[in-house]
Steps between C-alpha positions, in 0.01 A plus 500: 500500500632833414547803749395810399773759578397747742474847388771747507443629860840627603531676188154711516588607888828539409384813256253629694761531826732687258182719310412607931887579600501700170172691571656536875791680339314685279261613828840597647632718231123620459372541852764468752253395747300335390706152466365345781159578362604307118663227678202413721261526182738251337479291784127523507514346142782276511435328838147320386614442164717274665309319725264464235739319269629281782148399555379430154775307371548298815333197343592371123405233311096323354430357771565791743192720309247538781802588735651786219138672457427465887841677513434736239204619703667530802809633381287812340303522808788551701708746260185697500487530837847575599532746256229680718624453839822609370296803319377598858788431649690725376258763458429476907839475650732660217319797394675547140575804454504441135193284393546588146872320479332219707203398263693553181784288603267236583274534205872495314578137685173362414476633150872361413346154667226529242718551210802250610378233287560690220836636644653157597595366117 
């Protein structure tokens, strides 16, 4: 029986932790203070991404099915809801003093998730 390789993982988190220090740096050289502010909005985006492909592609193969869209399910369920506690989070006990750098870097993050597929050849 032949295994299906697993998709390029490492690669597509690999990018998007480079696109975030970029955007950092470019938050540095734009805003001066408001780093802390871009890095946390990556980190909104970045962190349940993760967990979320950790989740889904913990189980492979045909006979695994009911397990990978049980998974699926969860897995969204749970990047949906971290990405609001860590939404709140941040907007309770940080106080950004920048929200503007905040939601574009993590609309950048999960925008250059999107379009990694295309970016990976």
């Amino acid at each position: 029986m032949a295994k299906l390789p697993r998709p390029p993982l490492f690669k597509m988190f690999f990018k998007q932790f480079i696109a975030l220090l970029f955007i950092c740096g470019l938050a540095l050289t734009i805003w001066p203070g408001s780093l802390l502010d871009a890095a946390l909005g990556g980190f909104i985006a970045f962190v349940p991404q993760l967990i979320f492909a950790y989740l889904v592609f913990m189980y492979q193969g045909a006979r695994q099915q009911q397990n990978q869209i049980k998974m699926m399910f969860l897995a969204e369920g749970i990047k949906f809801g971290l990405t609001v506690v860590l939404f709140v989070a941040v907007f309770v006990l940080v106080q950004p003093s920048n929200p503007i750098s905040l939601l574009s870097t993590y609309a950048a993050v999960v925008l250059l998730h999107w379009l990694n597929f295309w970016l990976i050849k």
